[in-house]
Structure formats: structure tokens, C-alpha cells
C-alpha positions in Angstrom: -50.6 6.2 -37.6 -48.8 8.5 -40.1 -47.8 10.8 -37.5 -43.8 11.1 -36.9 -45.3 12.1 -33.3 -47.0 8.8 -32.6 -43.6 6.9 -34.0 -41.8 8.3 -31.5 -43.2 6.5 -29.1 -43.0 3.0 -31.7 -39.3 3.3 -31.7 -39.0 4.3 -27.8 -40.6 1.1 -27.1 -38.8 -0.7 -29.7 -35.7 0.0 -28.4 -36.3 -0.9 -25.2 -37.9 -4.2 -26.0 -34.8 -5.3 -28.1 -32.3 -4.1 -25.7 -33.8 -5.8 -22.8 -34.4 -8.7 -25.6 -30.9 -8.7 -26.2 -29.6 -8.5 -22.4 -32.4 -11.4 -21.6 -31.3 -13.7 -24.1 -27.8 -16.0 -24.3 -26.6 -15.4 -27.9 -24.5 -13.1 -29.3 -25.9 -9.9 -30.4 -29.0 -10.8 -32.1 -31.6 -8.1 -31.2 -29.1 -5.3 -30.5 -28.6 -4.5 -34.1 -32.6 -4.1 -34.4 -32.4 -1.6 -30.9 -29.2 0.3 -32.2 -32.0 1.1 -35.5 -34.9 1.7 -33.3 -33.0 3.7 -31.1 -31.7 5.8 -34.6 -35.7 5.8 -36.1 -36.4 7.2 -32.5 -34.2 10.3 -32.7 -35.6 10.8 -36.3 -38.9 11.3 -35.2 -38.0 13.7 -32.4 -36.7 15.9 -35.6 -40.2 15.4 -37.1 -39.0 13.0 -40.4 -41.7 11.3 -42.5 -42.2 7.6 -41.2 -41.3 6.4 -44.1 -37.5 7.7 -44.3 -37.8 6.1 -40.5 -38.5 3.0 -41.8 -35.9 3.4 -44.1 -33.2 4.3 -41.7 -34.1 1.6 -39.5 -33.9 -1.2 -41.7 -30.3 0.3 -43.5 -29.0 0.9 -39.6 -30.1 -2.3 -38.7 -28.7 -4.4 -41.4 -25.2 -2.2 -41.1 -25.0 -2.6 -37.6 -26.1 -6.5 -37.5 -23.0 -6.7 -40.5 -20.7 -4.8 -38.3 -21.6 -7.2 -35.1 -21.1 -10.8 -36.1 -17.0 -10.5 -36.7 -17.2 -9.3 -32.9 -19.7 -12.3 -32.3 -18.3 -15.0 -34.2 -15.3 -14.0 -32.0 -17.0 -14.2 -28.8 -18.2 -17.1 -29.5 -15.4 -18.7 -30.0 -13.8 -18.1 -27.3 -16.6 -19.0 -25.1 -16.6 -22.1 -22.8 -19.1 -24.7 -23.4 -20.1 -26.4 -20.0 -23.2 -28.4 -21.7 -26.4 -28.0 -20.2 -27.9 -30.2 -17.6 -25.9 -33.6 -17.0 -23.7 -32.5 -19.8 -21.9 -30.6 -18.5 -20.1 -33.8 -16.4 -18.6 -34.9 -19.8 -15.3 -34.4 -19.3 -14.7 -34.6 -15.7 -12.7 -36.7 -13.5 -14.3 -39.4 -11.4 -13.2 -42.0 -8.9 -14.2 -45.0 -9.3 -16.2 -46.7 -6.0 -17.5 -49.9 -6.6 -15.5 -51.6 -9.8 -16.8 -51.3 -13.1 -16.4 -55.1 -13.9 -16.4 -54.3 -17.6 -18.9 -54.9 -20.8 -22.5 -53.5 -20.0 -22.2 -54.5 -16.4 -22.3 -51.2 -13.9 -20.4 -50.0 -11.3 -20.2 -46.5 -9.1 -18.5 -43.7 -9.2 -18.1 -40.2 -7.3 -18.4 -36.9 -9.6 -17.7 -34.2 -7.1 -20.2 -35.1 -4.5 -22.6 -36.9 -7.3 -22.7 -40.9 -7.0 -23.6 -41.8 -10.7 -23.6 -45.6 -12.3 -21.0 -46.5 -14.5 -20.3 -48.0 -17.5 -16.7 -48.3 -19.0 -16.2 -46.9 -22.9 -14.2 -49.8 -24.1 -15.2 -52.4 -22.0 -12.4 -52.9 -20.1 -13.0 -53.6 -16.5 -12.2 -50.6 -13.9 -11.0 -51.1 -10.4 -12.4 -49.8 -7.1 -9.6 -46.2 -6.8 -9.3 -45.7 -10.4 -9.6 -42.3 -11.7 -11.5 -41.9 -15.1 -12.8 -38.9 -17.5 -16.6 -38.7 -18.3 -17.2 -39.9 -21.9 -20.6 -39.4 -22.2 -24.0 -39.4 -20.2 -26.9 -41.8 -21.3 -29.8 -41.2 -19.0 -28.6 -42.2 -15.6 -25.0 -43.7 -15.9 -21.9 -42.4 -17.6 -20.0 -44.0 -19.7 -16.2 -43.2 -18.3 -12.3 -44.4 -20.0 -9.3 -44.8 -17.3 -7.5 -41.8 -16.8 -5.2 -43.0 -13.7 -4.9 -46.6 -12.6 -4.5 -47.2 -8.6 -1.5 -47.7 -7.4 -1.8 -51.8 -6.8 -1.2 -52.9 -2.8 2.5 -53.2 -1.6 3.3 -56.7 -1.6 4.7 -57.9 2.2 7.3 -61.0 2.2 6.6 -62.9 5.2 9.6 -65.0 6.8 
């Protein structure tokens, strides 16, 4: 398999494998360096170069062009919003409380968008039925949630 006529055909399919790689995969450009060097390899064969300068150029292209990506990805990445995977992504939302959280490992409810989920205060400190709280943390089936906005308590009514 010496032929720069067979290689052709190597890189073609290279290429295509690590661009639809690349597109398939979350990440930031991991496999497109290795395409943008197939993809180079594969127009040297269609000019009939020896494999082995093919080789060559698609291990130099690769490196240059996986060396000239990361500044773009470290970027990207960077900027990118982590919403957690699975129940993870709840840390940090706001929930109301609806059946009071009476405080130390004791449970109560509360409403995550249209998600009823046990509770467990953070600290300890007991919650009332109204409260709004932020997501902590997630451990199996409860969250673990801190006070974010105390209810406003009942207006008091002076009788004569």
C-alpha cells in the first residue's frame, strides 16, 4: 500500500471521519486539527507525492494546526456556560419552598420549575412554607438549598 493512488483514498476517508468526529463530539477542536492534515495529505496524493512526505505533512500540519487551535479553544471554553449534566444542572436555581424545611437532616418540599424535589437546608436552619432559596447541591434525590428570600410574615390584625 505504497501507492500515492491508494492514499488518496486513506486521507479522503480520514478527513471525513475526523470532521464528522469533530462535529459529533462536545469539545473544543480536538479531531479538526487531524482532518485539516488529512485533508492537506489528501491533496498531496492527488499531485502524486511519495506516502512518506504525506506522512510527513500530515503529522507537521496537524501539530501546527492543533498549536494554532487551542488559544481559540481555551477561549471558547471559557466563555461557555456550564449547565451540569443531569440533576446538576438545578444547582443554582431558585426554588420555593412548599412544605417547611424544619431544619437539621429533617426534609421538606420544594418546587424547581415544575419539579417537586425533597429538601434539605445547607446550614441547618429551618425554612418556612413561601421561602425562596438557591439550589446548593444535589445528593441523590433531595437538594440541599440556603434562603435566598424570606416570606413576607402575615399582617398582624388588632381586634377591638
Amino acid at each position: 500500500m505504497d501507492s500515492p493512488d491508494e492514499w488518496r483514498w486513506v486521507w479522503i476517508i480520514a478527513t471525513a471521519v475526523f470532521a464528522v468526529g469533530e462535529m459529533a463530539t462536545p469539545g473544543s477542536f480536538f479531531l479538526a486539527p487531524f482532518a485539516i492534515g488529512a485533508f492537506v495529505a489528501a491533496i498531496l496524493a492527488f499531485a502524486d507525492v511519495s506516502v512518506t512526505i504525506e506522512w510527513a505533512v500530515f503529522l507537521i500540519v496537524s501539530i501546527a494546526a492543533l498549536a494554532a487551535l487551542r488559544p481559540v479553544a481555551r477561549r471558547l471554553d471559557l466563555n461557555a456556560v456550564d449547565h451540569g449534566v443531569g440533576s446538576r444542572r438545578l444547582v443554582g436555581t431558585r426554588a420555593t419552598v412548599l412544605k417547611a424545611i424544619p431544619g437539621d437532616d429533617e426534609l421538606g418540599l420544594v418546587r424547581l420549575d415544575r419539579e417537586e424535589w425533597r429538601a434539605q437546608s445547607t446550614d441547618g436552619t429551618p425554612i418556612p412554607v413561601g421561602a425562596t432559596v438557591r439550589v446548593a447541591d444535589v445528593q441523590g434525590t433531595r437538594v440541599l438549598v440556603a434562603v435566598e428570600v424570606l416570606p413576607a410574615p402575615p399582617p398582624e390584625i388588632d381586634s377591638p
